[in-house]
C-alpha positions in Angstrom: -173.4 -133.4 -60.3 -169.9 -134.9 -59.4 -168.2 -134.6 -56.1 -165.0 -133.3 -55.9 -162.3 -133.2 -53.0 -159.4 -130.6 -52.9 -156.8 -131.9 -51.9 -154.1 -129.3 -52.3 -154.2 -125.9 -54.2 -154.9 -127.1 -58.0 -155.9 -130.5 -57.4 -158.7 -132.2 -57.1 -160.1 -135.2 -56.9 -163.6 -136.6 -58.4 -165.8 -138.6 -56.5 -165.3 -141.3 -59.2 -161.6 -141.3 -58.7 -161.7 -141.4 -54.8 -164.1 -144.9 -54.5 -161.6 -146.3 -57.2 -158.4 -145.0 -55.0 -160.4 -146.7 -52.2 -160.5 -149.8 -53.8 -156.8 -149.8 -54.8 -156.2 -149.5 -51.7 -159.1 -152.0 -49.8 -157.2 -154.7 -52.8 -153.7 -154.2 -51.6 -154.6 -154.5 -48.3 -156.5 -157.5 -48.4 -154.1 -159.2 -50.7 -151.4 -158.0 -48.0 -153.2 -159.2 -44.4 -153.1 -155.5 -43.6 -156.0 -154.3 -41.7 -157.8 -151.3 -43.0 -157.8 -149.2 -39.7 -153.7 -150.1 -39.0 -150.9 -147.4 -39.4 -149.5 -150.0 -42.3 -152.9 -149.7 -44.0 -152.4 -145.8 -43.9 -148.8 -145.7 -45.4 -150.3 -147.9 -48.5 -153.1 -144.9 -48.9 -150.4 -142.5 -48.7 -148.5 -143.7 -50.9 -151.9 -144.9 -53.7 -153.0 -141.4 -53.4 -149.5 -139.8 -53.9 -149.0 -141.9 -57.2 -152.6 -140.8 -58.2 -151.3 -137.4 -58.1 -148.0 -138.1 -59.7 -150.1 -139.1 -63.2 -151.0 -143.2 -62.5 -154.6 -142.9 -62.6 -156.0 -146.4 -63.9 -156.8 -148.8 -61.1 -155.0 -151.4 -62.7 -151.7 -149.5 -63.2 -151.9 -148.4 -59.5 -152.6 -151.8 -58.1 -149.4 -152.9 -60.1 -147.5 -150.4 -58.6 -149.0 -150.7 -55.2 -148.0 -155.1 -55.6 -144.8 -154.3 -56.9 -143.6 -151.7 -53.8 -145.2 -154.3 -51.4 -142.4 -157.1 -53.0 -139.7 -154.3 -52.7 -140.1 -153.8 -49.2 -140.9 -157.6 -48.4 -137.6 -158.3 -50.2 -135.6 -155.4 -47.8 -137.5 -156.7 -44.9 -136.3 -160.3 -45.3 -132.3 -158.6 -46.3 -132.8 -157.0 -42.8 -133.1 -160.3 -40.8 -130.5 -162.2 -39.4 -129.8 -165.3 -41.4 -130.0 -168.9 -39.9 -126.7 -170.3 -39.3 -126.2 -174.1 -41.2 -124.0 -176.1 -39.5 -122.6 -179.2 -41.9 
């Protein structure tokens, strides 16, 4: 028999689909330098788990998304930094 995890009222989660969240997640990180145990590493989860839940649930769509947010926010991080100053 299948393990399940509730997660809120209504939803669950199979065993299945957790170890494949898990490597969505263990992939984005790694891709990413992030270390699995940082607060970084937990935002990512977060945020795999809550697009699990919102109806992505192949590994490959995820993973997409999970890239794509990663070169959003790299792209604002690098908008927030004070640009280098070339004197001619």
């Amino acid at each position: 028999m299948e393990k399940e995890a509730m997660l809120f009222p209504g939803q669950v989660v199979m065993s299945d689909e957790l170890e494949m969240l898990a490597r969505v997640c263990r992939t984005a990180c790694e891709e990413n330098g992030i270390a699995l145990s940082s607060p970084q590493a937990q935002t990512l989860a977060s945020h795999v788990l809550k697009l699990f839940l919102n109806g992505l649930v192949g590994e490959d769509e995820l993973l997409s998304a999970e890239r794509n947010r990663m070169k959003r926010q790299a792209h604002i991080e690098s908008l927030k930094q004070p640009r280098e100053l070339h004197h001619s």
